[in-house]
N, C-alpha and C positions, 0 to 999 in steps of 0.2 A: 735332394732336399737337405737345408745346412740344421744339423740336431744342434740348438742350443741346450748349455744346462748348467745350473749354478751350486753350488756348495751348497749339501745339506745343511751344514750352519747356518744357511741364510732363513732357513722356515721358522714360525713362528711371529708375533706381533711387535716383538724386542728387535729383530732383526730383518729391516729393511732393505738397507742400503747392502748392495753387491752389484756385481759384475756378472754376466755370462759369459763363455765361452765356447766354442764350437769347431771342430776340424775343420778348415775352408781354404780349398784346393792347396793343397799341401802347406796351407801357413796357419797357424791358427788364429781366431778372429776374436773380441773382445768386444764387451759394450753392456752398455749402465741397462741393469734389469725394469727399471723402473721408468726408461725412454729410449726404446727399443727403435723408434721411429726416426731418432738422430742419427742411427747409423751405427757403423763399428771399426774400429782400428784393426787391422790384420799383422799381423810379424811372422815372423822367424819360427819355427819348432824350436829353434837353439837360443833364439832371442829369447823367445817365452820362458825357456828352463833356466834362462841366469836370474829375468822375475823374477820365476818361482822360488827359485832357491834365494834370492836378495830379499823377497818376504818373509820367507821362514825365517831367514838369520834375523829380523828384524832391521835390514841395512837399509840407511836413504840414499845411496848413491852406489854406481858401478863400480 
């Protein structure tokens, strides 16, 4: 069974809008917390970690 789960930043009535996330068969999977039923993007572990880090840096592009 795929554990979705979203950044504790996201609780609260201020804070809606997010993504979840979930390990899924070795790539991780992605998709809007709020329309779960459209489905989900899957990537990379490696892919996901240049995201993550192009987030934190605050960067729009690869």
């Amino acid at each position: 069974m795929v554990q979705w789960r979203k950044s504790t930043r996201s609780s609260g009535a201020e804070n809606t809008d997010c993504v979840e996330v979930a390990a899924f068969f070795g790539s991780v999977a992605v998709r809007d917390s709020k329309a779960p039923e459209y489905g989900h993007l899957a990537v990379s572990r490696a892919d996901f970690g240049v995201l993550v880090a192009q987030v934190k840096r605050g960067s729009p592009e690869s």
